[in-house]
N, C-alpha and C positions, 0 to 999 in steps of 0.2 A: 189394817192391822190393829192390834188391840194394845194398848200403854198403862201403865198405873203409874199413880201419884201417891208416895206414903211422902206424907207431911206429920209430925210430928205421933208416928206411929199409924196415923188413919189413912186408909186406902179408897185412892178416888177414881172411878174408872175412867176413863179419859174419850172420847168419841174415836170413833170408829172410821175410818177408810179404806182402800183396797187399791192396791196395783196392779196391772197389769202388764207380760211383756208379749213381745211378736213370738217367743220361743215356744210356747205352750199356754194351753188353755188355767192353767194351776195358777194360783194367785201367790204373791210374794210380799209376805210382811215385811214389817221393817219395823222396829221399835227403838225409839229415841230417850235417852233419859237426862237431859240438862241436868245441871249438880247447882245451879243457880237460881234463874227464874224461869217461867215460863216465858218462850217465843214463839215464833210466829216465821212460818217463812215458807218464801215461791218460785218456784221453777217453773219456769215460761216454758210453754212447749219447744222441743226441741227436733230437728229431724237431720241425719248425719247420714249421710252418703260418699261412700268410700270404691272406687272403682281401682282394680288392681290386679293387668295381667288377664282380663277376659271377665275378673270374679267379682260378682256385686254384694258386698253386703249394704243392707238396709238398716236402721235402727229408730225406731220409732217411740219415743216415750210423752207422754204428757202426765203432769202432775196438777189436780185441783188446785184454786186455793183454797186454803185448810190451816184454822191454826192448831198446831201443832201444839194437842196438849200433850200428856201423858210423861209428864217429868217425873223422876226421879231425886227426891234431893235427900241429903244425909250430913245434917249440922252446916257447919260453914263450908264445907267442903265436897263436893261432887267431884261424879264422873260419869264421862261419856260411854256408854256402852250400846251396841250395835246387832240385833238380830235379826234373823232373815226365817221366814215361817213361810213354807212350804208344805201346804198339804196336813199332813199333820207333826212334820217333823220340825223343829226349831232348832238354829244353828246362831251359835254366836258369831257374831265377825270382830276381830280385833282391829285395832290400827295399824298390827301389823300385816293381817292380809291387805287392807286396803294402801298400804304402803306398793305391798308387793304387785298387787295388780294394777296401781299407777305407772309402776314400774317398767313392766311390761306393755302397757301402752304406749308409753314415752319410748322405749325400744324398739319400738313396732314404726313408726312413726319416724323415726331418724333413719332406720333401715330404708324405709319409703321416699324418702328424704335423698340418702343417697344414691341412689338408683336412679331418679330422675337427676342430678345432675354428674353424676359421673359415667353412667354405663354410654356408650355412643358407638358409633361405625366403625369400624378401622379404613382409614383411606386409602384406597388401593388404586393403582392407575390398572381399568380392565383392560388396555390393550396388551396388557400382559399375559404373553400364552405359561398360563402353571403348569403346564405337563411335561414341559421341555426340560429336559434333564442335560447337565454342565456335557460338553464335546473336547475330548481330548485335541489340540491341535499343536503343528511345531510352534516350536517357540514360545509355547505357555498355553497353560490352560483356559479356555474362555467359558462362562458358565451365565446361562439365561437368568436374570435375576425374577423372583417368585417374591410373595409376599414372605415367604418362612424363612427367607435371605433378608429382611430387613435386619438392622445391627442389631436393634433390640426389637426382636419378634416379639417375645412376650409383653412387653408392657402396653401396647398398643398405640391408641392416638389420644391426643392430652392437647388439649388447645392454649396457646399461648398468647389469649386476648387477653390476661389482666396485667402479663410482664408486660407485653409490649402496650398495651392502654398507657401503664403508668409511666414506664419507661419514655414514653412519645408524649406526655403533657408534662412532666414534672419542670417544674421550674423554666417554662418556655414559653414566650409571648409572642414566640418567631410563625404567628401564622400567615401571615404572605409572608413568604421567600424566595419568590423571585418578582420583578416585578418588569415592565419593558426599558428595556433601555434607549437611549437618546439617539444615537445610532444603530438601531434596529439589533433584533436580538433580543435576550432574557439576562437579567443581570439579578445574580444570587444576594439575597441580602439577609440572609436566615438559615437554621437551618433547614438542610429540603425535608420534605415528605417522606419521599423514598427511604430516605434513612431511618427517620421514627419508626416508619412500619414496619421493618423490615428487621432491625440489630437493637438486641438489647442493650443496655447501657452496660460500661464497661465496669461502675462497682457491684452491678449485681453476682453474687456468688452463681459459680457453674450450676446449669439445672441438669445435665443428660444428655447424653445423644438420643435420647428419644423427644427431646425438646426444643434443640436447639445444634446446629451445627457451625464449628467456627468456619469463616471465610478468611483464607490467607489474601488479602489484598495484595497484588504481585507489579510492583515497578520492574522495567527491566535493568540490570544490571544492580541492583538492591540487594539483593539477598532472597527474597521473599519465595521462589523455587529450592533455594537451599533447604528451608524452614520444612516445603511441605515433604520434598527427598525423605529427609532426615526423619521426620514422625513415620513415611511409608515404609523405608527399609528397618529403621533400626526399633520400632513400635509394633511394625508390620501392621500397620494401617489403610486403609484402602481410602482410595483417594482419588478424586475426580475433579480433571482440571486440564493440564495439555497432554491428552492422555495420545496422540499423535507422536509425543515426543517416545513413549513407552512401549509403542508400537513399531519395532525398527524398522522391522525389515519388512512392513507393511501388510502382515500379516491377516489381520484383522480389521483394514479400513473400510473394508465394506459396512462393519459392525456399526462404525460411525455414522452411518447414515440410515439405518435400520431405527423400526419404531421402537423398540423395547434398547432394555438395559443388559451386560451382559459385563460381569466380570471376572479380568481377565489376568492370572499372572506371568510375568514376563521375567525372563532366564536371569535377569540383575537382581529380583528380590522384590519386587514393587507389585502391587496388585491392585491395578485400579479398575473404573467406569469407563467404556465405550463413552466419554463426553467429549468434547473440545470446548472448554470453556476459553479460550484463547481467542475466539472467533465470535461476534453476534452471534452468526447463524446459529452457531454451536450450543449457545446459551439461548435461543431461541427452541433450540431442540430439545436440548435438557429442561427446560420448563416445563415445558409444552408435555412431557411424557413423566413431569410428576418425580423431577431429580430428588427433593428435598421432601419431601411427601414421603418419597418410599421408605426412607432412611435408613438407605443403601452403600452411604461410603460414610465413612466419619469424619472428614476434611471434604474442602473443596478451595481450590484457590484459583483466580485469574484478574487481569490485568485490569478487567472493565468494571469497576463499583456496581454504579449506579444499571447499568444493563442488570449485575447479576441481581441485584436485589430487587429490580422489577420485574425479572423473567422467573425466577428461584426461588424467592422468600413470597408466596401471595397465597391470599385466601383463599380458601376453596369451603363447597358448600353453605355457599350464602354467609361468613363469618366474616366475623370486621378485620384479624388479625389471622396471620398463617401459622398452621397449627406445630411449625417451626421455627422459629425464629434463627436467625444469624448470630453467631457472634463475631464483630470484627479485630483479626491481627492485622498489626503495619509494622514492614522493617522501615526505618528511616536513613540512608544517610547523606551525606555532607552532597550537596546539587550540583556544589563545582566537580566534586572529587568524582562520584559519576557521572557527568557531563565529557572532562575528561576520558575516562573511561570508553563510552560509546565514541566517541572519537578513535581513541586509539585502535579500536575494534575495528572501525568502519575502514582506516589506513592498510588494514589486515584483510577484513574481505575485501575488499573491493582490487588488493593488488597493487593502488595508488598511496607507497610512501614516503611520495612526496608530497602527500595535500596537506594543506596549513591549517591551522584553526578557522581564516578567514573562509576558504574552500567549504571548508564542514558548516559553516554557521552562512556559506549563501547558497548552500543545498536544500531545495525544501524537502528533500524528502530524508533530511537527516537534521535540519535546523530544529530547533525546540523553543518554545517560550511558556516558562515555567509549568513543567510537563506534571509536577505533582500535585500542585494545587488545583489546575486545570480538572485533572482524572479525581479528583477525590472530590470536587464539588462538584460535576460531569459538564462542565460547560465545554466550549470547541473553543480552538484557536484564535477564533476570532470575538468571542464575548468581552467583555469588561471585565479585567480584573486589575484590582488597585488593593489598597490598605484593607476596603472594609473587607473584600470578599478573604482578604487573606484571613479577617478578627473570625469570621464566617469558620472558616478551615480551622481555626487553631478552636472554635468552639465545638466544632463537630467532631475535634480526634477529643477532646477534650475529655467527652460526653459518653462517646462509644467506642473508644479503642484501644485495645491492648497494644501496645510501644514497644517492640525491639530496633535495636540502634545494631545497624551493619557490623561498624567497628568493634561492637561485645557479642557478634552474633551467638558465638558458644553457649555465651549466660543468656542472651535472647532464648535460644529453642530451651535451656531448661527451664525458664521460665514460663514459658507455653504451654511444654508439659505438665509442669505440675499446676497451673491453671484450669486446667483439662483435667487434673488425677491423675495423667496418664503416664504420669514419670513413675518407674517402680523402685527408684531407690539407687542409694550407694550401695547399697550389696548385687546390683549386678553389675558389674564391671563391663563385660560385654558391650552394655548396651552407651556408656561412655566412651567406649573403643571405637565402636562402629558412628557416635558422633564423629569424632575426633578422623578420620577415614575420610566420612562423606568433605568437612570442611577442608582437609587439605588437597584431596582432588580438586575442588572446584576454587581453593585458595588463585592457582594461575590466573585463573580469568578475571579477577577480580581486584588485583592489587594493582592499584591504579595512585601514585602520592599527589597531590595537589601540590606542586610546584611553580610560583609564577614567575621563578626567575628561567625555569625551563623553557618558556614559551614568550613570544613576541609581546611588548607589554602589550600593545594596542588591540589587539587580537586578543590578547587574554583579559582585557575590559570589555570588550565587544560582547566575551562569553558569560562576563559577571553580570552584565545589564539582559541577559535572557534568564536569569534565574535571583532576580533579588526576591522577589515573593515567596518562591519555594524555601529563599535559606531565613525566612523568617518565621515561614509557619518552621523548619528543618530546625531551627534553635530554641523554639518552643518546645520541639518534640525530644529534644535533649533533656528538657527540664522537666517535661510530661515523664520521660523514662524516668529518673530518679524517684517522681512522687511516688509512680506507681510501684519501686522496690521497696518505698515504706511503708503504703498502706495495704500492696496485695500481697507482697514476700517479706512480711516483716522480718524473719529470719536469717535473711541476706545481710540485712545492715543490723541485725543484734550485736 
């Protein structure tokens, strides 16, 4: 390209060079006019390869070094100006096209950007046959579940390795947590693994059912099958979990045992998953065929933690975290007050109401020793638990879980829902009725008073010394419920 220099009116030609690009044989000026001094300056060869979708662009430029005369100056004040010489045509270039085509590369480039980290597979379990279309049967409809049945079809798969990464390090130095104990066995001293990997932490704000599905953790005699009824009928939520119980008249048990997923609605309103999460095997199966993957029900609840969260919540595709994570519910109440309870139940079925407290508590297959703490950190009856594993329990509900308390269960499930979003308000009335319905149906079975003047004293210490640990992490989780109405449902206590 060619430059001139007027310095004080006089015009100096300035030396001469030439570009060339890969696009064509034409040469491409470029004329530089500093408004100061003369500089000097180099561009190292450069060679930019860009692969994208099959398509190769190439670009190849090398620049001499050359200094760069051919300035431009006019009194104390200069300016930069830019043209491009082309054959014989000359074209000025402003700063602001070179704004704009920075512009455009930088957009180019983010486009490029997101595409490799967000476009990805959809995970589908292939033993699912798509062509099977839903089969009317008695007693409800049972329908093959397909990938176009997940809850949220569109939005696809979204991987949930930075919630749960951070969720599962923040502020924990519990990496052994468990260790052997002195009398054989594993003895919990931290929180487990299981659970990091598996449930995000309980202040994180809801991400989606396409991200994450709550897990109803289910005591019996607790409430925790009220909780998930209650979101099925009166939400109409599809839900997977004792789905045997949903099944009356045994309709549909074969489905149970079948590879695929089929869901099914039943004559009371409820619509759930072919699962038995009430049973290993069950949870065993549901894994295995990709329960939480498909994201196929929007609940699941069952009695076994740690099974569900190692069968349910795993990685798939070579990933560190599962491309769903959990969120954990817990109803909590009083260990005497249900303890009682399943007692009194047991004097019912069983026929014998004459058995005593001492009866039930030297029956193994009805005695208990501290049956929530036990199930929530997954150790057996026969592991070690004392003070720490309970500091263990009250740090893990601490951490990861949403707290309703038996005794408020009504304000419990609103609170779930609208955790979830899934509460649609005081303007529908309906769906407050049909609370209110499910809880006093199942009010009978559950109203159980802790009375100790009712019962034998000795016998009724016999039954406090099987449940001291539970009523400690149980008073903890009273005082977990209050925090969590200030800081999740500020609302409540405005």
């Amino acid at each position: 390209y060619r430059g001139s220099q007027s310095v004080s009116g006089r015009s100096v030609d300035s030396s001469q060079y030439s570009t060339s690009t890969g696009t064509g044989s034409s040469g491409m000026g470029i004329v530089q006019r500093p408004g100061t001094a003369r500089t000097s300056r180099r561009n190292d060869s450069r060679e930019v390869e860009v692969s994208m979708d099959g398509f190769m662009h190439q670009s190849k430029r090398s620049l001499e070094d050359t200094a760069m005369s051919g300035a431009n100056m006019s009194g104390s004040q200069g300016s930069y100006s830019y043209m491009f010489q082309e054959g014989d045509k000359v074209q000025k270039l402003t700063p602001l096209h070179m704004y704009a085509s920075l512009l455009a590369i930088m957009s180019l480039l983010v486009t490029v950007l997101f595409f490799a980290a967000h476009v990805g597979p959809f995970v589908v379990d292939t033993r699912v046959d798509k062509n099977v279309r839903g089969t009317q049967a008695a007693g409800g409809i049972s329908n093959v579940i397909t990938a176009a049945d997940a809850v949220n079809p569109n939005e696809g798969s979204s991987s949930m390795s930075s919630a749960l990464a951070i969720d599962g390090t923040e502020n924990d130095v519990d990496h052994a947590w468990q260790v052997p104990a002195q009398n054989g066995g594993m003895q919990v001293v931290g929180v487990p693994l299981w659970l990091k990997e598996s449930f995000l932490n309980s202040g994180r704000a809801y991400l989606g059912t396409n991200l994450e599905i709550p897990l109803i953790w289910t005591i019996s005699s607790s409430g925790g099958d009220i909780v998930a009824e209650t979101m099925s009928r009166c939400l109409s939520k599809v839900i997977a979990g004792d789905g045997y119980k949903y099944d009356v008249n045994s309709l549909h048990s074969a489905k149970f045992k079948s590879n695929m997923f089929n869901k099914i609605s039943s004559p009371d309103g409820h619509t759930y998953i072919n699962v038995d999460l009430f049973s290993l095997e069950g949870i065993a199966r549901a894994g295995s065929l990709g329960l939480t993957q498909m994201r196929i029900s929007n609940l699941a609840y069952s009695p076994f933690l740690k099974d569900s969260a190692e069968k349910l919540f795993v990685p798939v595709g070579g990933r560190q975290q599962p491309d769903v994570a959990g969120r954990l519910f817990v109803v909590a109440r009083d260990p005497l007050e249900r303890a009682l309870h399943v007692y009194e139940k047991a004097r019912v079925v069983s026929g014998n109401d004459q058995m005593t407290l001492s009866d039930f508590l030297d029956d193994p297959s009805l005695s208990e020793n501290n049956p929530f703490t036990r199930r929530l950190l997954g150790i057996s009856p026969s592991d070690p638990l004392n003070v720490q594993q309970a500091d263990v329990a009250i740090k893990m509900l601490n951490r990861y879980a949403i707290v309703g308390r038996y005794d408020k269960v009504d304000e419990s499930i609103l609170r779930f829902e609208k955790f979830l979003s899934w509460y649609p308000g005081e303007g529908f009335p309906e769906v407050r009725q049909c609370h209110e319905n499910i809880l006093l149906s199942s009010a009978s079975g559950y109203q159980v008073v802790n009375n100790a003047d009712a019962y034998d004293s000795v016998e009724y210490n016999r039954l406090v010394g099987n449940y001291l640990v539970d009523q400690r992490v149980y008073n903890f989780m009273k005082e977990l419920y209050d925090i969590q109405g200030q800081k999740l449902f500020p609302s409540e206590t405005a």
